[in-house]
C-alpha positions in Angstrom: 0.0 0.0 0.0 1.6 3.6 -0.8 2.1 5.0 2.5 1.2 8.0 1.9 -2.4 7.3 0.1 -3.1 5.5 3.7 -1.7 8.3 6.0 -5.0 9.9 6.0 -6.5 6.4 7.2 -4.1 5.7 10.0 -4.7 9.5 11.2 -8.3 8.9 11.3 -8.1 5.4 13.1 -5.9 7.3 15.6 -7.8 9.7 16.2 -10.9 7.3 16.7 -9.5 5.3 19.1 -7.4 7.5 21.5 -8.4 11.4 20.5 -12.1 11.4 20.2 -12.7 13.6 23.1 -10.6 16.2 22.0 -12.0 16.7 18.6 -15.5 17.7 20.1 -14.9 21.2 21.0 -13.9 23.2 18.5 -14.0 27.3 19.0 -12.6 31.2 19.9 -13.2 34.8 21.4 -13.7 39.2 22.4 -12.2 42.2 22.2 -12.7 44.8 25.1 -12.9 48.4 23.3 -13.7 48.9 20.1 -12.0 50.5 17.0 -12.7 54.6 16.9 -11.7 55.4 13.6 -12.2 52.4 10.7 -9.0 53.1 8.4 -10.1 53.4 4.8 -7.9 53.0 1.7 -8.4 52.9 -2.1 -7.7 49.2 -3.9 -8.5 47.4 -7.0 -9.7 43.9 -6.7 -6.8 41.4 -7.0 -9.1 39.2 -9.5 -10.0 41.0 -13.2 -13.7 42.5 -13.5 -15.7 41.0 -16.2 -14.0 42.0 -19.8 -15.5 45.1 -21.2 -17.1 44.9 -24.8 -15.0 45.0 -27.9 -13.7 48.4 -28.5 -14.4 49.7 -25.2 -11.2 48.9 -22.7 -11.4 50.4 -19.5 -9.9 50.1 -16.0 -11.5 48.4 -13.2 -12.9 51.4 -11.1 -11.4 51.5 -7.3 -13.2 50.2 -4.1 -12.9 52.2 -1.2 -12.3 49.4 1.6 -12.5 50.2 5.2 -11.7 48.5 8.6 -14.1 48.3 11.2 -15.1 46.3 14.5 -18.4 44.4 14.4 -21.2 46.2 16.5 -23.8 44.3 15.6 -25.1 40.7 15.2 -25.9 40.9 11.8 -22.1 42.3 11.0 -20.9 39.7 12.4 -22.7 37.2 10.3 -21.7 38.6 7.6 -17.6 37.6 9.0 -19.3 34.2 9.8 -21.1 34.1 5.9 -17.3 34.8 4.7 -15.6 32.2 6.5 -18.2 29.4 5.7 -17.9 30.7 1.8 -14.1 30.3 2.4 -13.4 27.1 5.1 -16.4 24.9 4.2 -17.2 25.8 0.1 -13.8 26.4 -0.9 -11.0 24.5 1.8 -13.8 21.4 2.4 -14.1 22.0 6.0 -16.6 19.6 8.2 -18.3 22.8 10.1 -20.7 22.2 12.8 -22.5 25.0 13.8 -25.2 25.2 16.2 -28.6 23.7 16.1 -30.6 26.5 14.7 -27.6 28.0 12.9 -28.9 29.7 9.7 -27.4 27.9 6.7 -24.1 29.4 5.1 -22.6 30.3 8.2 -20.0 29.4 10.3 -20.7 29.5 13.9 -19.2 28.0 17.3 -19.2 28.2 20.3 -16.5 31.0 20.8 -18.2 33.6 18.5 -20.3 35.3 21.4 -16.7 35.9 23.6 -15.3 36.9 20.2 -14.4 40.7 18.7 -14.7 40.3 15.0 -12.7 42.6 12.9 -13.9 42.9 9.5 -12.3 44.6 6.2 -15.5 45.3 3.6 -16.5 47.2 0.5 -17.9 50.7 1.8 -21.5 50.8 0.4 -22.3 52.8 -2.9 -25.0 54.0 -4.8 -24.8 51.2 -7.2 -24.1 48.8 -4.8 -24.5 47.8 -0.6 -20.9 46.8 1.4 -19.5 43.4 1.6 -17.3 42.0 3.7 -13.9 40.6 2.0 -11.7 39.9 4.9 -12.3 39.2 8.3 -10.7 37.9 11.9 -11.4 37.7 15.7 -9.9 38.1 18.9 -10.4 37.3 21.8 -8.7 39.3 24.6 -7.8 37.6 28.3 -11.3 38.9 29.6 -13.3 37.2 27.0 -10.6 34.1 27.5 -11.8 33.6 31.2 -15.5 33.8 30.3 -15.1 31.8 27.2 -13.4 29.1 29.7 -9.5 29.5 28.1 -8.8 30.0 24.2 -9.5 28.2 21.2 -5.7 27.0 21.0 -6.0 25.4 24.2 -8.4 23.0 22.3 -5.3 21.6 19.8 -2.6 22.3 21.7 -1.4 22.4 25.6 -0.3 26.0 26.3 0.1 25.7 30.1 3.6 27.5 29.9 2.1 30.3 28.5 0.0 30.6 31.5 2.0 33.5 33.4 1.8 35.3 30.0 -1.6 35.1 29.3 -3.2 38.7 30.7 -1.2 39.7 28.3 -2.5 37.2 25.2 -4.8 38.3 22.4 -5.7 35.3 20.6 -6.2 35.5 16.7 -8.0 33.3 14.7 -10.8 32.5 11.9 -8.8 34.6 9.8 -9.9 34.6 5.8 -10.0 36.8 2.8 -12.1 36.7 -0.6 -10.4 35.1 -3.2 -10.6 38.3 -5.2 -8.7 40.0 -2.5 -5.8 38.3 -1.1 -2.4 39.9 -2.6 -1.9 41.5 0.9 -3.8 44.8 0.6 -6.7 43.5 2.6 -4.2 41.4 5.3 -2.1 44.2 6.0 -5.4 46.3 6.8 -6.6 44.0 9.2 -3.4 43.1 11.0 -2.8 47.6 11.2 -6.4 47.5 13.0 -4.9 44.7 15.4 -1.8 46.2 16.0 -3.3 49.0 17.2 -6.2 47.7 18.9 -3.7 45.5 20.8 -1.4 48.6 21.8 -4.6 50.7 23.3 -5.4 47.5 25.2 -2.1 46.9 26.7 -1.7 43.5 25.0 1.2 42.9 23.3 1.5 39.3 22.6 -0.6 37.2 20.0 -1.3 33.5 19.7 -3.4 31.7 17.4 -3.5 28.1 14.8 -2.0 28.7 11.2 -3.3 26.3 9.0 -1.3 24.3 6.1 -3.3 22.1 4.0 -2.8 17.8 4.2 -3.6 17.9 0.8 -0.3 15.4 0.3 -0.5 13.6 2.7 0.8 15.8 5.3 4.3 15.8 4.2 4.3 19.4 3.5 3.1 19.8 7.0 5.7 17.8 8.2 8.9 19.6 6.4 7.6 23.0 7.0 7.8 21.9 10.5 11.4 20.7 10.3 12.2 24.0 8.0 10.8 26.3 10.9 11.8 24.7 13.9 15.6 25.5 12.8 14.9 28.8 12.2 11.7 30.0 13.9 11.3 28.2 17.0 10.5 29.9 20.3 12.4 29.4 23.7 11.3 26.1 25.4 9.7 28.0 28.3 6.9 28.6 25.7 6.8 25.0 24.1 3.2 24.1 22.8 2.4 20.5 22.6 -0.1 19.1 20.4 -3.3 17.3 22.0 -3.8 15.7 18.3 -0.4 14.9 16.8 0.1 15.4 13.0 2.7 12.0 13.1 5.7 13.9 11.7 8.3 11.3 12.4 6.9 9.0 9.7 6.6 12.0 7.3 8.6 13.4 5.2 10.7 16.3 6.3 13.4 17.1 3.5 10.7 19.1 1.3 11.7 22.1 -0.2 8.5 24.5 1.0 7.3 27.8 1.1 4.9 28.4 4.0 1.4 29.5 3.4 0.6 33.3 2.9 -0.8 33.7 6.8 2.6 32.3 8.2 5.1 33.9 6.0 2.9 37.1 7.4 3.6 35.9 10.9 7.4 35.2 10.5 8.0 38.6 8.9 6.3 40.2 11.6 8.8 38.3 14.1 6.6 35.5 15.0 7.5 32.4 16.5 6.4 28.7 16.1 5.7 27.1 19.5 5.8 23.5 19.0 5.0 21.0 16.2 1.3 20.5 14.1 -1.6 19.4 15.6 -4.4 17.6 13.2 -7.5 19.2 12.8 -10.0 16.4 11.5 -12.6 19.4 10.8 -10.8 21.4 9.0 -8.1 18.9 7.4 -5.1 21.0 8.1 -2.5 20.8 10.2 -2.4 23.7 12.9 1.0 25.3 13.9 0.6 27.0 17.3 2.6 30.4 16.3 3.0 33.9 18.8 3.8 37.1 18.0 5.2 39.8 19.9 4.7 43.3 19.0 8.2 43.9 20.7 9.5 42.1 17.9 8.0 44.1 15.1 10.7 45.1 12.3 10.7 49.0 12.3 9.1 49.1 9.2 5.8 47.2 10.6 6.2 48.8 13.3 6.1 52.5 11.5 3.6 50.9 9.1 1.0 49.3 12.1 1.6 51.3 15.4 3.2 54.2 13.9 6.0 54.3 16.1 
C-alpha cells in the first residue's frame, strides 16, 4: 500500500481510538474596546472584473475598503457568511455549527466571547458593502469567560499561563479570493496592531493552518524548515493534543509556507511547537505567537506608527 495514500486512514483510526474527546470542542473569542476610527484606503480587486465589450477597454474602477469592528449581530454574520464561503465551500471544511444555525454560516461556540474585525467594500449608490476579509480576537477577559482559548483545544499551552493577561488570541482569519495579494491582510493586522497597543496587549497567539492535501508531508517539512529557524524558547513549548505523526513523514521538502505564516514570521513571529491535526478542517495547525516587541521598524512604523 503507498504510505502515503493510507496516512490519512491511519490518522483517522488514531484519532478514533485514542483522541475522540478532543476533537469535540472546537472554538474562539472578544475584544474589550472597540475600533474609533475604521482606516479606509483605495484598492483594486486582486481578480479581473468581467471583460468590457470590444472596442471599449477600461480600467477596473477603485473600491474604497474600510476597517471596522463588528457592533452588531448581523455584521458579524456577515464575517461568519465569509468564513463558511471560504473554510467549508472552498478549503472542504466539516463545520458544525449550532442547532438552529442559519445555513451558510460558520458559527461556534467562541463567536459570542469573540471581537470580530472585518475589512469590507464601503456601500455605494450602485451597490451595498460586503465583507472581504475578516478575523477575531479574543482578549484575556473574554478568555476567562469563554473558559480558556480556542488554541487550548489543539494544543497544551500551560507554559504560556504566566503570559496570558497579556495574550490576544487570533484566529478564523480569511479573505475573498478576489482580495488576497496583501492589501486587505495588512489592513486588518494595522487594525490589530493598534487595537492590541490601546489595550495593553502585546503578545498574540493563534493556529496557522497548512493544508494535508499530500499527505501531510508538506506539514511535516515545513515543520522541520521552521523549527531551525523560527522556533521559540522552550519556556513557551506548545504540545499538540492531536499529533500530525511527523516522524513517519517526510521532512526534506523544499516548501514555502502558506501566505498567513510567512505574514507571521515577517512580523517576528515564533512557532511554538509542532502540528496538531485538525479532523474538521483537514489542516495541520501550527501553534505560532507574536510579539509586538518584535515588530521590524518598518511594521512597526507601518501598524503602530511608532
Amino acid at each position: 500500500m503507498n504510505p502515503a495514500r493510507s496516512l490519512p486512514r491511519r490518522i483517522t483510526e488514531l484519532t478514533r481510538a485514542v483522541h475522540r474527546p478532543v476533537i469535540g470542542a472546537r472554538q474562539h473569542a472578544r475584544m474589550d474596546t472597540l475600533a474609533q476610527h475604521p482606516p479606509r484606503r483605495l484598492l483594486r480587486p486582486d481578480t479581473p472584473p468581467t471583460p468590457p465589450a470590444a472596442g471599449k477597454p477600461h480600467a477596473p474602477a477603485a473600491l474604497r475598503l474600510e476597517a471596522v469592528w463588528a457592533r452588531h449581530d448581523d455584521q458579524v454574520r456577515e464575517a461568519q457568511r465569509l468564513r463558511w464561503r471560504v473554510f467549508a465551500d472552498e478549503m472542504g471544511a466539516r463545520l458544525n455549527p449550532p442547532p438552529g444555525t442559519p445555513p451558510g454560516l460558520d458559527v461556534d461556540a467562541f463567536d459570542a466571547h469573540c471581537e470580530h474585525l472585518l475589512v469590507r467594500i464601503a456601500e455605494t449608490a450602485d451597490a451595498p458593502q460586503r465583507v472581504v476579509g475578516t478575523y477575531r480576537v479574543l482578549t484575556p477577559v473574554a478568555a476567562r469567560r469563554a473558559g480558556g482559548l480556542y488554541s487550548d483545544q489543539e494544543f497544551d499551552l500551560s507554559r504560556l499561563d504566566p503570559l496570558r493577561p497579556r495574550i490576544a488570541e487570533l484566529g478564523r482569519s480569511c479573505t475573498d479570493p478576489a482580495f488576497r495579494q496583501g492589501g486587505v491582510i495588512l489592513m486588518l493586522w494595522s487594525a490589530l496592531a493598534g487595537f492590541m497597543g490601546r489595550n495593553g496587549l502585546d503578545l498574540s497567539v493563534g493556529c496557522a493552518s497548512v493544508t494535508l492535501h499530500d499527505g501531510g508531508h508538506t506539514a511535516a517539512s515545513l515543520w522541520q524548515q521552521l523549527r531551525r529557524s523560527h522556533l521559540a524558547d522552550a519556556a513557551l513549548a506548545a504540545r499538540p493534543r492531536l499529533p500530525l505523526p511527523v516522524d513517519s513523514l517526510r521532512g526534506d521538502l523544499p516548501v514555502e509556507p502558506p501566505a498567513l505564516i510567512k505574514g507571521y514570521l515577517k512580523c517576528g513571529g515564533k512557532v511554538l511547537g509542532p502540528p496538531a491535526w485538525d479532523p474538521d478542517f483537514r489542516t495541520a495547525d501550527l501553534p505560532m505567537m507574536m510579539n509586538l516587541a518584535d515588530l521590524p521598524a518598518s511594521y512597526r512604523r507601518r501598524f503602530i506608527g511608532d
